[in-house]
LOPA-183886 format. One record per residue (C-alpha): x, y, z; residue in one letter. Coordinates in steps of 0.1 Angstrom, whole numbers, padded with zeros to 4 digits, always signed. Layout:
% residues N
XYZA...
This chain:
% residues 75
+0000+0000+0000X+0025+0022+0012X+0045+0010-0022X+0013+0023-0044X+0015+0055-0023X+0049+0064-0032X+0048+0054-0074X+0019+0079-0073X+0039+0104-0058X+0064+0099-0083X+0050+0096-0111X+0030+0127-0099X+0062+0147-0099X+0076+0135-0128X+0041+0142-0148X+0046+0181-0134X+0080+0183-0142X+0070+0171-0178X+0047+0193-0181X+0066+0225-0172X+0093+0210-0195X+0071+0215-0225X+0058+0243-0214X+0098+0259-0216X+0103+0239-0247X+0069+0257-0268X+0084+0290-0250X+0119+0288-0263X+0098+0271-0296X+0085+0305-0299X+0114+0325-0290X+0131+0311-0327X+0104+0318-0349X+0096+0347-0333X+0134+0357-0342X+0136+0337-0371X+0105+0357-0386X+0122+0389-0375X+0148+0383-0392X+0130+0376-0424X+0109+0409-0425X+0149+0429-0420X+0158+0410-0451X+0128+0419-0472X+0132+0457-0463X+0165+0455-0473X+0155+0438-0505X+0124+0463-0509X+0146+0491-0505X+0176+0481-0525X+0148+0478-0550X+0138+0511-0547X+0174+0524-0550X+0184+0507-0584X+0146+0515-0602X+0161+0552-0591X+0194+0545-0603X+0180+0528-0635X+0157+0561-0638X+0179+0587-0632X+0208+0571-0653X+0198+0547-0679X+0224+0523-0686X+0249+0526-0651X+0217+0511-0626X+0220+0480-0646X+0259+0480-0635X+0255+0489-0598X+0224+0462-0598X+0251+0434-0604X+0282+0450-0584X+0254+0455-0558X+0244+0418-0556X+0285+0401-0555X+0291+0387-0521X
């Protein structure tokens, strides 16, 4: 009896400790794609506005935005 007593107990304990493990787990779960998505939107203003500046270049100077479009995209 006193046997049945202490599994339950146990098994109690390790079912809350479980739990607030996955509870930390879908937190730091969220943390990533919260900075993962972050860090997408930066990159697509950056692309957006690199846009923006070669359509100006390609405006204002036909002929030299095509240029800085390709020295603008070499690593």
């Amino acid at each position: 009896m006193v046997e049945n007593v202490t599994a339950f107990a146990e098994n109690f304990l390790l079912a809350r400790e479980i739990s607030r493990l996955r509870q930390l787990e879908a937190k730091v779960a969220r943390g990533i794609l919260q900075e993962a998505l972050e860090e997408r939107n930066e990159e697509e203003a950056t692309r957006e506005e690199n846009r923006n500046v070669w359509t100006k270049s390609e405006s204002v100077r036909p002929g030299e935005g095509r240029r800085e479009r390709i020295e603008a995209t070499r690593p």
